[in-house]
mmCIF file of the N, C-alpha and C atoms, coordinates in Angstrom:
data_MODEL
# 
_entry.id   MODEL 
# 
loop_
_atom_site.group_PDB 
_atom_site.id 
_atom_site.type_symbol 
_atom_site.label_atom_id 
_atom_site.label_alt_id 
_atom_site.label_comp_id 
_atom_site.label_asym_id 
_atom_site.label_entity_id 
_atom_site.label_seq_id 
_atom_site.pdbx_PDB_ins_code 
_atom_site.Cartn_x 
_atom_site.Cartn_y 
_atom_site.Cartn_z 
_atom_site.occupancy 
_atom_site.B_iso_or_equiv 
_atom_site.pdbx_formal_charge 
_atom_site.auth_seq_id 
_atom_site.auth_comp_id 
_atom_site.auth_asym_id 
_atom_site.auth_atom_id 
_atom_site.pdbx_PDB_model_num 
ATOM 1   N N  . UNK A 1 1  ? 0.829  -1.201  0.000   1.00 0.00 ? 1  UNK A N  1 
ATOM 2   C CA . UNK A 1 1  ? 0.000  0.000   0.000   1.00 0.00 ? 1  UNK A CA 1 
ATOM 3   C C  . UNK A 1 1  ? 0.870  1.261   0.000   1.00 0.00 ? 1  UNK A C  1 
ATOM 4   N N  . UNK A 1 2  ? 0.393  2.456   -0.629  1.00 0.00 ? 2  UNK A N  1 
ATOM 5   C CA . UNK A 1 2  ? 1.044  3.455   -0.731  1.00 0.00 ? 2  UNK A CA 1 
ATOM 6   C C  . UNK A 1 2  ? 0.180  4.871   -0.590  1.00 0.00 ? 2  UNK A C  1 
ATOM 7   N N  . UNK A 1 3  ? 0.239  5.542   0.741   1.00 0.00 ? 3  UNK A N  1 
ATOM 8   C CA . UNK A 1 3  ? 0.854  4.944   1.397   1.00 0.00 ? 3  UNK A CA 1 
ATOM 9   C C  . UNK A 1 3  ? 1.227  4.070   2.492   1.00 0.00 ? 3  UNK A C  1 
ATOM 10  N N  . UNK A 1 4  ? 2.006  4.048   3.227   1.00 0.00 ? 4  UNK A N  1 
ATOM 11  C CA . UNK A 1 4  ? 2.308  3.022   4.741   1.00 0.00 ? 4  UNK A CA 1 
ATOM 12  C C  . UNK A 1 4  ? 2.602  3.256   5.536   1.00 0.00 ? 4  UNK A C  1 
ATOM 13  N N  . UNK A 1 5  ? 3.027  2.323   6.457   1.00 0.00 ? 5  UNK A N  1 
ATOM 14  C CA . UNK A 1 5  ? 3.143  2.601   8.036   1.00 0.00 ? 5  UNK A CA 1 
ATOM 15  C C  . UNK A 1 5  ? 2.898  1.034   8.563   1.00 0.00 ? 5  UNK A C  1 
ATOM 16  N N  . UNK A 1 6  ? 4.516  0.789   9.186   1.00 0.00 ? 6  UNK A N  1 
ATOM 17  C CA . UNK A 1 6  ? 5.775  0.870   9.417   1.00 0.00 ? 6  UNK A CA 1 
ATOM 18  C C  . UNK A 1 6  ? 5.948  0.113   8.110   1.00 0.00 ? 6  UNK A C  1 
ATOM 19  N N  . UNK A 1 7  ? 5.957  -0.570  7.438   1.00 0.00 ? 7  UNK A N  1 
ATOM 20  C CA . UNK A 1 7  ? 6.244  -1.899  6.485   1.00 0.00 ? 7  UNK A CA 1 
ATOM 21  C C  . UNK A 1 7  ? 5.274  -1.962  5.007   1.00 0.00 ? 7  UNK A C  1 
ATOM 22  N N  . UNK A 1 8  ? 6.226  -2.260  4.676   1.00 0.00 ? 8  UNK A N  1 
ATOM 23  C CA . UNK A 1 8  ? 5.295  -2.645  2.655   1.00 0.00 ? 8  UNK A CA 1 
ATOM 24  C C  . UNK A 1 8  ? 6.163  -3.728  2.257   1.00 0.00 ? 8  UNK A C  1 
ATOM 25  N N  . UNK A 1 9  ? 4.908  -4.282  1.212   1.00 0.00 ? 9  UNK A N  1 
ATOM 26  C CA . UNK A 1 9  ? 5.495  -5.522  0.158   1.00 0.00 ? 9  UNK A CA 1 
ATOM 27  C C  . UNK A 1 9  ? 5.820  -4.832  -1.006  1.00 0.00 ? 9  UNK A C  1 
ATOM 28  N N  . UNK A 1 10 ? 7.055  -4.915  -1.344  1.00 0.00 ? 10 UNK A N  1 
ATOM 29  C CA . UNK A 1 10 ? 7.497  -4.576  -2.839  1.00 0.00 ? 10 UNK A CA 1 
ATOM 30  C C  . UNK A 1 10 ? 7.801  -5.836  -3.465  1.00 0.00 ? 10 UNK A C  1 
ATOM 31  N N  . UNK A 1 11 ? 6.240  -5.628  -4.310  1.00 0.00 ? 11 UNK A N  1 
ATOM 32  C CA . UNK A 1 11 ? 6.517  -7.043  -5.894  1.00 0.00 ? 11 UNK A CA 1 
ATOM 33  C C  . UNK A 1 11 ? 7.164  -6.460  -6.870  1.00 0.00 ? 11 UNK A C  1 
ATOM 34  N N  . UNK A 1 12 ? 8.106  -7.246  -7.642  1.00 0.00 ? 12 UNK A N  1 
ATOM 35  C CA . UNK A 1 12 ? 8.637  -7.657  -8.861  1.00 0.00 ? 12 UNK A CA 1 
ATOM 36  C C  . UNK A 1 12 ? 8.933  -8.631  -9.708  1.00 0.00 ? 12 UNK A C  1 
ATOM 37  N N  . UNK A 1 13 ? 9.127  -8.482  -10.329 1.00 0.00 ? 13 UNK A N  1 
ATOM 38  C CA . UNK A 1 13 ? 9.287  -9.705  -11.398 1.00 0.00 ? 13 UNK A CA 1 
ATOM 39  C C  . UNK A 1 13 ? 10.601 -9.302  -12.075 1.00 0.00 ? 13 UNK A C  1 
ATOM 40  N N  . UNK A 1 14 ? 11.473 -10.380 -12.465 1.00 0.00 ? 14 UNK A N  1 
ATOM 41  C CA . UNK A 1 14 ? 12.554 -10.115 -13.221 1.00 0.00 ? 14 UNK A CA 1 
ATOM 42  C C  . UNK A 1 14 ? 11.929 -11.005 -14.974 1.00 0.00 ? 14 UNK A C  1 
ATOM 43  N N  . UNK A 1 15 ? 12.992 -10.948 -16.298 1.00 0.00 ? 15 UNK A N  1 
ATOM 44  C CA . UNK A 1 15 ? 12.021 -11.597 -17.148 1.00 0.00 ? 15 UNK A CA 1 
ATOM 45  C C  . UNK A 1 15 ? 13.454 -12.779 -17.220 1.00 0.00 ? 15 UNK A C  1 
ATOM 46  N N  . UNK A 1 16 ? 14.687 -12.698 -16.723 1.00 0.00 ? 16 UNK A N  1 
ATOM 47  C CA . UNK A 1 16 ? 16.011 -13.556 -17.137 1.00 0.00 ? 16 UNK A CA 1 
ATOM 48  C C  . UNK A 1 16 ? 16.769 -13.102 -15.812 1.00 0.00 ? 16 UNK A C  1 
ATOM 49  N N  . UNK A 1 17 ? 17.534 -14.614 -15.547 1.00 0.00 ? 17 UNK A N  1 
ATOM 50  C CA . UNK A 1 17 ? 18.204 -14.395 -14.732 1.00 0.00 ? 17 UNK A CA 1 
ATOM 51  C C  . UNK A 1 17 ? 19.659 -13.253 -14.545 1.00 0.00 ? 17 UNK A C  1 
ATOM 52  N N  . UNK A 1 18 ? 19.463 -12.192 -13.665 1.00 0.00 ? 18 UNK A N  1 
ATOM 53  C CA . UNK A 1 18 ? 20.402 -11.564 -13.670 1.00 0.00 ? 18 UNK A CA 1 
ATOM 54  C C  . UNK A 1 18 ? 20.625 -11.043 -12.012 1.00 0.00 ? 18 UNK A C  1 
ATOM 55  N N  . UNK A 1 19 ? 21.621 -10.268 -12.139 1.00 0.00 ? 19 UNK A N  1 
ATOM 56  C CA . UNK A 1 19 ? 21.900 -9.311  -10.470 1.00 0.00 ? 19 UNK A CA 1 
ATOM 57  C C  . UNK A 1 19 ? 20.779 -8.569  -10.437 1.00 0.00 ? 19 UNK A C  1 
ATOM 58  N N  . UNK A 1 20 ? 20.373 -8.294  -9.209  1.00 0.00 ? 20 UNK A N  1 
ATOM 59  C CA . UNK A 1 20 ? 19.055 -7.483  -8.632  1.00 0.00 ? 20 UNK A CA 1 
ATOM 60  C C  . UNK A 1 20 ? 19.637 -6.791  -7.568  1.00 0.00 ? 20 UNK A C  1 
ATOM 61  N N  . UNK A 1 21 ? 19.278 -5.481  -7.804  1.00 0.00 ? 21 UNK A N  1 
ATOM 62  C CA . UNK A 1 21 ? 19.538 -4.379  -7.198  1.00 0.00 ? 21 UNK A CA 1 
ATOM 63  C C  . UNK A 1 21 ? 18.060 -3.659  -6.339  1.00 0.00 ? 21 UNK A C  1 
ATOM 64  N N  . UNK A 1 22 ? 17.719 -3.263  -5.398  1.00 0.00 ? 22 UNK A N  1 
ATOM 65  C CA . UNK A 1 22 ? 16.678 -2.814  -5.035  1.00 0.00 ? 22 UNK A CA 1 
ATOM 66  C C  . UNK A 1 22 ? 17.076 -2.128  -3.367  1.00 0.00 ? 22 UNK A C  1 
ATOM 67  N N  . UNK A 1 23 ? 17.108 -0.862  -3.846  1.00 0.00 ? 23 UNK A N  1 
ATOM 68  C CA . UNK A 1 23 ? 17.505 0.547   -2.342  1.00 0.00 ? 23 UNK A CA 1 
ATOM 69  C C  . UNK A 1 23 ? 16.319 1.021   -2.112  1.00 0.00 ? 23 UNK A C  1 
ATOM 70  N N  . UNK A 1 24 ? 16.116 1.700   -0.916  1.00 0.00 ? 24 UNK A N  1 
ATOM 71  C CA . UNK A 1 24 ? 15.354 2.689   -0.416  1.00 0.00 ? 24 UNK A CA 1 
ATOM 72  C C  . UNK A 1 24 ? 16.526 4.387   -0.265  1.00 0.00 ? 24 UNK A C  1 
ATOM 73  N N  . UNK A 1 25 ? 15.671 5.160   -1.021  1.00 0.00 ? 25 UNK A N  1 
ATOM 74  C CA . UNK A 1 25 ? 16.429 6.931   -0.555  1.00 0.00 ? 25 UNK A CA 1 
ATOM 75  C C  . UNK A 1 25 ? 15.324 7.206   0.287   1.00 0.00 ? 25 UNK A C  1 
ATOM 76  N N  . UNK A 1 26 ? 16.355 8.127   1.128   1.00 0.00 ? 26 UNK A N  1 
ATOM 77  C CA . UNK A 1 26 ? 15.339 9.333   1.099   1.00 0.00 ? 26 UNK A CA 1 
ATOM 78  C C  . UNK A 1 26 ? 15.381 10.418  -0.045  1.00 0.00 ? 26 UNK A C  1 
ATOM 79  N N  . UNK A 1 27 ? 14.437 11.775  0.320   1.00 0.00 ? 27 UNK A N  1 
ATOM 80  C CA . UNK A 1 27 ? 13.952 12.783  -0.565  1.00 0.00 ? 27 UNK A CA 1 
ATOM 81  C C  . UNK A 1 27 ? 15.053 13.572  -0.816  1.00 0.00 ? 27 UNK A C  1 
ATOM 82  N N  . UNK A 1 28 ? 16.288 13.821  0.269   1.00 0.00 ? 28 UNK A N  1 
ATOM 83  C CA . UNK A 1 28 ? 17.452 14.579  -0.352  1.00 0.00 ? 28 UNK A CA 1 
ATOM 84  C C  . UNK A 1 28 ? 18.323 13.440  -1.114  1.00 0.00 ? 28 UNK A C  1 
ATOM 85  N N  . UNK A 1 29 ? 17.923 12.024  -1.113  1.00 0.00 ? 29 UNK A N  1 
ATOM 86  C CA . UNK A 1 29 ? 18.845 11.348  -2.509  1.00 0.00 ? 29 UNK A CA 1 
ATOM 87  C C  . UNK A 1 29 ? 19.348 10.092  -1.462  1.00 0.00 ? 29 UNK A C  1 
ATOM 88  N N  . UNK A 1 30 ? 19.464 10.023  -0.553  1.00 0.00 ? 30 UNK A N  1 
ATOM 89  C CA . UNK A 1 30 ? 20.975 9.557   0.631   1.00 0.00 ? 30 UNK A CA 1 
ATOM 90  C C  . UNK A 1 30 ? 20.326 7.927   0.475   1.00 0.00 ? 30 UNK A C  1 
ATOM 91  N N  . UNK A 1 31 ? 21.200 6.942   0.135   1.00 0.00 ? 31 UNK A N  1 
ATOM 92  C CA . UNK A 1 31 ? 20.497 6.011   0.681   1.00 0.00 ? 31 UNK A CA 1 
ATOM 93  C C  . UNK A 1 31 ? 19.793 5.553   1.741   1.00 0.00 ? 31 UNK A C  1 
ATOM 94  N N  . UNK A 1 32 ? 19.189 4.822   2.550   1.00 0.00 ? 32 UNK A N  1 
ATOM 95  C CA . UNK A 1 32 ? 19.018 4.673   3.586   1.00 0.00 ? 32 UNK A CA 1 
ATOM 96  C C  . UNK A 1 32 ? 18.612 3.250   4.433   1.00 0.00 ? 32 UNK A C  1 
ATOM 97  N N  . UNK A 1 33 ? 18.434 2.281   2.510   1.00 0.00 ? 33 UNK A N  1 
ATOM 98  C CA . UNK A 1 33 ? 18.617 0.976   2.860   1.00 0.00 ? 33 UNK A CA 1 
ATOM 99  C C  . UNK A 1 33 ? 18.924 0.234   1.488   1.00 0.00 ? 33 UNK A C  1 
ATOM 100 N N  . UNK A 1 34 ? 19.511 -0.935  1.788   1.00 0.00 ? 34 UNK A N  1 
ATOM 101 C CA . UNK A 1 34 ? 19.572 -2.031  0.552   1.00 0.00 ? 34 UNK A CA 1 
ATOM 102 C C  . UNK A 1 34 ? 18.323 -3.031  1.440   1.00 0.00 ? 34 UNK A C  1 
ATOM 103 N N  . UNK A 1 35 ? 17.415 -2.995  -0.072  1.00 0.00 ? 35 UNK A N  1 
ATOM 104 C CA . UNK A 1 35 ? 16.800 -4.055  0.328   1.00 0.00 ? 35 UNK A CA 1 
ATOM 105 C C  . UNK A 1 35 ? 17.013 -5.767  -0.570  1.00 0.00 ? 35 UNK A C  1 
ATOM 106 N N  . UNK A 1 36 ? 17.371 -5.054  -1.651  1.00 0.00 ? 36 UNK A N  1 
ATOM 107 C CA . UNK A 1 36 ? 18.034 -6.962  -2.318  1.00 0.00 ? 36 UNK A CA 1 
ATOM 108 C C  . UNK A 1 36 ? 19.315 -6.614  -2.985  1.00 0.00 ? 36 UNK A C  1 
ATOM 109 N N  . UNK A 1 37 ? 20.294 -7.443  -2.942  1.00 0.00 ? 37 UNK A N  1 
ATOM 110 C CA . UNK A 1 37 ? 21.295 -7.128  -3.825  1.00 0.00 ? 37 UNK A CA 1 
ATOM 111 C C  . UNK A 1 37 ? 22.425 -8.451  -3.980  1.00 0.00 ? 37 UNK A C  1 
ATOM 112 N N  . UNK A 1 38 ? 21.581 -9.082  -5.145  1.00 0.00 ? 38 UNK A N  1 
ATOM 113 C CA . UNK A 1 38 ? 21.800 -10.784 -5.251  1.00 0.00 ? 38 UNK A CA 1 
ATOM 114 C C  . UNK A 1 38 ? 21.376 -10.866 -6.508  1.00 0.00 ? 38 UNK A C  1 
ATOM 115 N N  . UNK A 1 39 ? 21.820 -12.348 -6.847  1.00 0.00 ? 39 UNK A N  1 
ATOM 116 C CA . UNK A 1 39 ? 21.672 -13.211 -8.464  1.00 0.00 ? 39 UNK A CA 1 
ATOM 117 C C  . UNK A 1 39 ? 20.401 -13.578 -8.020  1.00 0.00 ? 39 UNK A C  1 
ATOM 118 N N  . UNK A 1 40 ? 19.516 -13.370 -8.708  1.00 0.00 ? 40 UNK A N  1 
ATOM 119 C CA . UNK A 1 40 ? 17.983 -14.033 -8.821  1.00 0.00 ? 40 UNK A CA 1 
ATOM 120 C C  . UNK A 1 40 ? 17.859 -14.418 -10.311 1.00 0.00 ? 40 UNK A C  1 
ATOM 121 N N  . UNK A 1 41 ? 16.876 -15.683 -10.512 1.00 0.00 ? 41 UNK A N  1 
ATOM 122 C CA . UNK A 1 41 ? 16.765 -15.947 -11.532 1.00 0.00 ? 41 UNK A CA 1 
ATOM 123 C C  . UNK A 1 41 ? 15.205 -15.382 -12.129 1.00 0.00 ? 41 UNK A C  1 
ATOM 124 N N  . UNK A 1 42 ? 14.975 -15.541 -13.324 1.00 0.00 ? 42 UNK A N  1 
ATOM 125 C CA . UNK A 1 42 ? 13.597 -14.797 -14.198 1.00 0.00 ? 42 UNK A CA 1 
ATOM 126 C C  . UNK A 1 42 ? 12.250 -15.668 -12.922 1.00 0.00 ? 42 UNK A C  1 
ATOM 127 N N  . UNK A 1 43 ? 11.603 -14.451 -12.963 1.00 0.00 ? 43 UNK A N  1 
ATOM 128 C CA . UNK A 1 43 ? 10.645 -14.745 -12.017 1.00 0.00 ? 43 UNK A CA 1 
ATOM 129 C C  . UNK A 1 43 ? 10.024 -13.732 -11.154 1.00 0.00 ? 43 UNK A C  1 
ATOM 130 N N  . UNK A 1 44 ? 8.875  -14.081 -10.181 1.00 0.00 ? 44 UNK A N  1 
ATOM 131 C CA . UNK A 1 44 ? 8.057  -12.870 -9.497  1.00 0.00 ? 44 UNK A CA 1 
ATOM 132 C C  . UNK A 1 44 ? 9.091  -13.225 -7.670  1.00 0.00 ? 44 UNK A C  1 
ATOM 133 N N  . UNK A 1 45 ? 9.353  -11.842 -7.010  1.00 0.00 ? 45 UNK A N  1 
ATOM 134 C CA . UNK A 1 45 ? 9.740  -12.329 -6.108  1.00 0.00 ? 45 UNK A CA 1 
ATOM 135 C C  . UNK A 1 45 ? 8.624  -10.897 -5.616  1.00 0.00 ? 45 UNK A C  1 
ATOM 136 N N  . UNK A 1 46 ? 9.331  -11.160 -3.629  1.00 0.00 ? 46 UNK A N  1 
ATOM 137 C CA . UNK A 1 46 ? 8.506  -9.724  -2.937  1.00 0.00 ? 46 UNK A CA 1 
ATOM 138 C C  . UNK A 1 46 ? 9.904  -9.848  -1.987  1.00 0.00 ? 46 UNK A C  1 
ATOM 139 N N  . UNK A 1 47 ? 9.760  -8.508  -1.478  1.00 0.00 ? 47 UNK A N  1 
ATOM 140 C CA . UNK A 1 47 ? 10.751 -8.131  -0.047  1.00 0.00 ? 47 UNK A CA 1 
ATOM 141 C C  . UNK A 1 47 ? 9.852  -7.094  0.285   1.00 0.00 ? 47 UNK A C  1 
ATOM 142 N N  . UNK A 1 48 ? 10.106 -7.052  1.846   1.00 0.00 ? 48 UNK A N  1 
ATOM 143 C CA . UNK A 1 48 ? 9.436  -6.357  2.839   1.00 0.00 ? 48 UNK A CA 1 
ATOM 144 C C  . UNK A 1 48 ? 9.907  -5.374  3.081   1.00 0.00 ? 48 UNK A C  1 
ATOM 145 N N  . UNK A 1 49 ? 9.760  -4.107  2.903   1.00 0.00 ? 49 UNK A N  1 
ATOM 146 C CA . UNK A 1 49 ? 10.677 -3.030  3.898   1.00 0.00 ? 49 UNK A CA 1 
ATOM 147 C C  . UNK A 1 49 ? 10.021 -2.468  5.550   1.00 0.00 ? 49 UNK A C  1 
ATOM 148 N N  . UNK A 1 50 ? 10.593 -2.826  6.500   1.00 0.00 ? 50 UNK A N  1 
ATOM 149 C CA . UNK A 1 50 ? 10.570 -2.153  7.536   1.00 0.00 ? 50 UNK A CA 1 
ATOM 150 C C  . UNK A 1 50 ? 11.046 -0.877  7.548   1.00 0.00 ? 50 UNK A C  1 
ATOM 151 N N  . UNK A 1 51 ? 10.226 0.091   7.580   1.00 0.00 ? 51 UNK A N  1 
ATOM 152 C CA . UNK A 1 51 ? 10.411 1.081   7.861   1.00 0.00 ? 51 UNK A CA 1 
ATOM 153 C C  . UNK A 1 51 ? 10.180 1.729   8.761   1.00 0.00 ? 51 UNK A C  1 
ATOM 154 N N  . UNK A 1 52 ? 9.999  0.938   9.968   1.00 0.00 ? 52 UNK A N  1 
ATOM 155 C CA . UNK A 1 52 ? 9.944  1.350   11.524  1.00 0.00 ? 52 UNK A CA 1 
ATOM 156 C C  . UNK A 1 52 ? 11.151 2.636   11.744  1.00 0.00 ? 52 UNK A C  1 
ATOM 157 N N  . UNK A 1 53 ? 12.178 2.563   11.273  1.00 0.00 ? 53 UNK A N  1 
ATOM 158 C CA . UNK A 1 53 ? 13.341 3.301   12.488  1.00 0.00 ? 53 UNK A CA 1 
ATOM 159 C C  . UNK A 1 53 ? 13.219 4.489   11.548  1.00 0.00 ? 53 UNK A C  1 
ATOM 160 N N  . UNK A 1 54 ? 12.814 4.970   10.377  1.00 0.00 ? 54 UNK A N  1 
ATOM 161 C CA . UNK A 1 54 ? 13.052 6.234   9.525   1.00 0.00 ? 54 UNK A CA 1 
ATOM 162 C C  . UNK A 1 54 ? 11.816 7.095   10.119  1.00 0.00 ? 54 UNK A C  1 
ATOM 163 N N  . UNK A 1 55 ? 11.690 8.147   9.860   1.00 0.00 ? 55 UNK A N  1 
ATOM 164 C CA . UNK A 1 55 ? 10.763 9.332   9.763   1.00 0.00 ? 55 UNK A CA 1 
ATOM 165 C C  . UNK A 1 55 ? 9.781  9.224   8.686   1.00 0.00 ? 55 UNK A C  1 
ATOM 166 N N  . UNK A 1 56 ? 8.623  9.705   8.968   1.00 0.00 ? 56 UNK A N  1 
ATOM 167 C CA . UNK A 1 56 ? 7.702  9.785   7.918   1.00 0.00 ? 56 UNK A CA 1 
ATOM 168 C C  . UNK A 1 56 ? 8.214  10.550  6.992   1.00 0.00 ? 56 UNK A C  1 
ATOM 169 N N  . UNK A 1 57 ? 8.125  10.508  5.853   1.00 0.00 ? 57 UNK A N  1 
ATOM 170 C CA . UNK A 1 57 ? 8.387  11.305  4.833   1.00 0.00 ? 57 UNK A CA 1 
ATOM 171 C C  . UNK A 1 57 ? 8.095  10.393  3.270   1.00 0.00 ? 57 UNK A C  1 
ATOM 172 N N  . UNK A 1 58 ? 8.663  11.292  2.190   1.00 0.00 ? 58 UNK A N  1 
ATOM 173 C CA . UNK A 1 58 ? 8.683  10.561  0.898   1.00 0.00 ? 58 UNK A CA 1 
ATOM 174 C C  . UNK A 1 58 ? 9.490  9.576   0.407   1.00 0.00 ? 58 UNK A C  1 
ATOM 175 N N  . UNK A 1 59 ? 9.994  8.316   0.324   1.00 0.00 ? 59 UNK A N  1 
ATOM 176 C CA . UNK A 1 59 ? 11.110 7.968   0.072   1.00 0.00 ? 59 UNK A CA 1 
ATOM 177 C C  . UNK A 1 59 ? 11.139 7.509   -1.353  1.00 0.00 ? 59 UNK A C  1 
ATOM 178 N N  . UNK A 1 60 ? 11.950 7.005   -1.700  1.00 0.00 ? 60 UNK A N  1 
ATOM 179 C CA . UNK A 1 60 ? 11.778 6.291   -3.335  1.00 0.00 ? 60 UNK A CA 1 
ATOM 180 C C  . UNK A 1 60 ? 12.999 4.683   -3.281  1.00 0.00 ? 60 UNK A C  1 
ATOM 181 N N  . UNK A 1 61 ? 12.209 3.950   -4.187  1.00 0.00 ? 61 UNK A N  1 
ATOM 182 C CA . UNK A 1 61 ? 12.636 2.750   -3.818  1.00 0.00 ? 61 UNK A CA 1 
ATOM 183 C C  . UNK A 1 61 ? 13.142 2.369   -5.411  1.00 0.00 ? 61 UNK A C  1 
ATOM 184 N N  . UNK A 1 62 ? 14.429 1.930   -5.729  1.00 0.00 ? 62 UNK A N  1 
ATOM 185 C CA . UNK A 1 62 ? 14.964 1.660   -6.960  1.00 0.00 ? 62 UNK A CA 1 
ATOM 186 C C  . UNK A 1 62 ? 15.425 0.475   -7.315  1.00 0.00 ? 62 UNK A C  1 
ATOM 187 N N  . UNK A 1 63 ? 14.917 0.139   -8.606  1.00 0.00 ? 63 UNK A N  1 
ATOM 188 C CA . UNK A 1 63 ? 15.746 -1.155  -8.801  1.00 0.00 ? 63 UNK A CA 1 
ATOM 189 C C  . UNK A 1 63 ? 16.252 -1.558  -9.987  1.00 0.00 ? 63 UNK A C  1 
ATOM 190 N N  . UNK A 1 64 ? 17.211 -1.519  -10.609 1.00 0.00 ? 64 UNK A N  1 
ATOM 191 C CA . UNK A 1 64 ? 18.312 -2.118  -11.187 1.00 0.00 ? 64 UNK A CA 1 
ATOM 192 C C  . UNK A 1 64 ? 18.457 -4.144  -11.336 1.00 0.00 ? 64 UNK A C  1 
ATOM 193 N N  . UNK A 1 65 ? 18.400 -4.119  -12.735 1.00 0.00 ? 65 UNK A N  1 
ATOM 194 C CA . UNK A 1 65 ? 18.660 -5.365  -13.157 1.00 0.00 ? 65 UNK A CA 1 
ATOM 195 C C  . UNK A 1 65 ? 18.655 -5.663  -14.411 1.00 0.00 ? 65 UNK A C  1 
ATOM 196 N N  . UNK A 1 66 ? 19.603 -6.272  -15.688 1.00 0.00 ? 66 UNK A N  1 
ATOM 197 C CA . UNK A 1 66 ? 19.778 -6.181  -16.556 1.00 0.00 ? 66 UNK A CA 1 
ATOM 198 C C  . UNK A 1 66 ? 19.564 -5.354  -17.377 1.00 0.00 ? 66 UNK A C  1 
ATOM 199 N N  . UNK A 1 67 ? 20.107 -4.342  -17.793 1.00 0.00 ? 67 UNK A N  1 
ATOM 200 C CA . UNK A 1 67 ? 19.405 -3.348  -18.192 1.00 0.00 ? 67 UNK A CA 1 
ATOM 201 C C  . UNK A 1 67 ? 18.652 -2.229  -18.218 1.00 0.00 ? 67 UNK A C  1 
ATOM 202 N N  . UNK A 1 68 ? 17.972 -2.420  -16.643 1.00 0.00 ? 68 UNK A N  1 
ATOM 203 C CA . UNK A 1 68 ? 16.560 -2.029  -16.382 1.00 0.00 ? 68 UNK A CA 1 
ATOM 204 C C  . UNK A 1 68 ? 16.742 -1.170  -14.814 1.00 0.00 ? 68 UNK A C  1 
ATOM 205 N N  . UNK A 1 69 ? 16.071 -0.069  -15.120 1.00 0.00 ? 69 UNK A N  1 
ATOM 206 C CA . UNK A 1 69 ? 15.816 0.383   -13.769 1.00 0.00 ? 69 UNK A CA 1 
ATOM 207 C C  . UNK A 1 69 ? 14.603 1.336   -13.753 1.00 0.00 ? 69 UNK A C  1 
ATOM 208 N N  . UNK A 1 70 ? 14.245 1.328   -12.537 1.00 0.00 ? 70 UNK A N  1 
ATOM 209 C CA . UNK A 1 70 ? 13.189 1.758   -12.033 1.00 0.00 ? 70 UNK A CA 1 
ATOM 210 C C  . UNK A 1 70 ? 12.874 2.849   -10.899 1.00 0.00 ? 70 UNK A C  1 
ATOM 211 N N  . UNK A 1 71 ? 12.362 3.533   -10.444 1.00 0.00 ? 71 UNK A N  1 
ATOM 212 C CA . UNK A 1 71 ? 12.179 4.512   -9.649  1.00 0.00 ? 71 UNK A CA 1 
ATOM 213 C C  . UNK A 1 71 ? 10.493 4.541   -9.048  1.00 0.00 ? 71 UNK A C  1 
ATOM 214 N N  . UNK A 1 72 ? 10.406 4.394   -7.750  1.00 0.00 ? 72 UNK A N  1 
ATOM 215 C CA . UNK A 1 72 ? 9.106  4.684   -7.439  1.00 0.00 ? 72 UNK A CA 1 
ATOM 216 C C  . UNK A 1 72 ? 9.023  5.545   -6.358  1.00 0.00 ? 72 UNK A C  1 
ATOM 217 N N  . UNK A 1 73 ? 8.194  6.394   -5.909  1.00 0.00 ? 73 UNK A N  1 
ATOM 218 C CA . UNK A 1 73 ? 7.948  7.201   -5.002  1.00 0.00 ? 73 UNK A CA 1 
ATOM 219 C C  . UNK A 1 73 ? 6.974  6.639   -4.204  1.00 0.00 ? 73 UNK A C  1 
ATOM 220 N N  . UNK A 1 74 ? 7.505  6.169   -2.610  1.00 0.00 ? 74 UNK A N  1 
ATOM 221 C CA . UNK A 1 74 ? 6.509  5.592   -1.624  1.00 0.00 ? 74 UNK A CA 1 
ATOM 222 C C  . UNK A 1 74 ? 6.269  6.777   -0.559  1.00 0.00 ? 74 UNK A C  1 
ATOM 223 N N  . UNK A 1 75 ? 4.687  6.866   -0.121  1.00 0.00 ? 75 UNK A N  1 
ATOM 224 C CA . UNK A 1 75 ? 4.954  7.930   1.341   1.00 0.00 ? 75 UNK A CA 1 
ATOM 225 C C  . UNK A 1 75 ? 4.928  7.156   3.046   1.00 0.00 ? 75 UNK A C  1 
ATOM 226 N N  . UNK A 1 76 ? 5.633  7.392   3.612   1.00 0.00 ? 76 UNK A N  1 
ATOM 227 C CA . UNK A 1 76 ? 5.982  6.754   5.009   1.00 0.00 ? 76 UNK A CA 1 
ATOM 228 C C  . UNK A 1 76 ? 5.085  7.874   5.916   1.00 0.00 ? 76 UNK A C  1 
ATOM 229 N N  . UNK A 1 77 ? 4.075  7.742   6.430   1.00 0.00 ? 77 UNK A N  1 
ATOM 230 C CA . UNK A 1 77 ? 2.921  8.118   7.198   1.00 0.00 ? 77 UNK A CA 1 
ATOM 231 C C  . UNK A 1 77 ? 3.081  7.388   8.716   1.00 0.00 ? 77 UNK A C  1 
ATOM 232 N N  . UNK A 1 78 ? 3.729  7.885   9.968   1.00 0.00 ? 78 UNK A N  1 
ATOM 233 C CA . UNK A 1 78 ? 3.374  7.073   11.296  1.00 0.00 ? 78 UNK A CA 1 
ATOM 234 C C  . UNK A 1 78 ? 2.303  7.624   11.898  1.00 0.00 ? 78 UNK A C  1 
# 
């Protein structure tokens, strides 16, 4: 759900096996977490982010993998 409070499921799907990349920023850019960063093969996976210990605010969650990247804007509401 977007948005949340403390925790979300982030689905993806890869389409071929490659490295998977997937961070949380915050809004001035800074990282503030790795949430996957491993060989996965073609397929739907999920990871959880706890976002208990950060501040409410906007964050954006990215992911990188063959080729491919992505950008989403989540809002963190406590």
């Amino acid at each position: 759900p977007n948005p949340f409070n403390p925790t979300t499921i982030i689905s993806y799907s890869i389409s071929s096996a490659d490295n998977v990349l997937i961070e949380a920023y915050d809004i001035r850019g800074r990282l503030v977490e790795s949430l996957v960063a491993d060989f996965q093969y073609a397929g739907n996976y999920t990871v959880i982010w706890d976002a208990s210990r950060y501040p409410s605010g906007i964050y954006f969650i990215r992911m990188v993998s063959n080729n491919f990247t992505d950008t989403r804007k989540i809002l963190l509401i406590k």
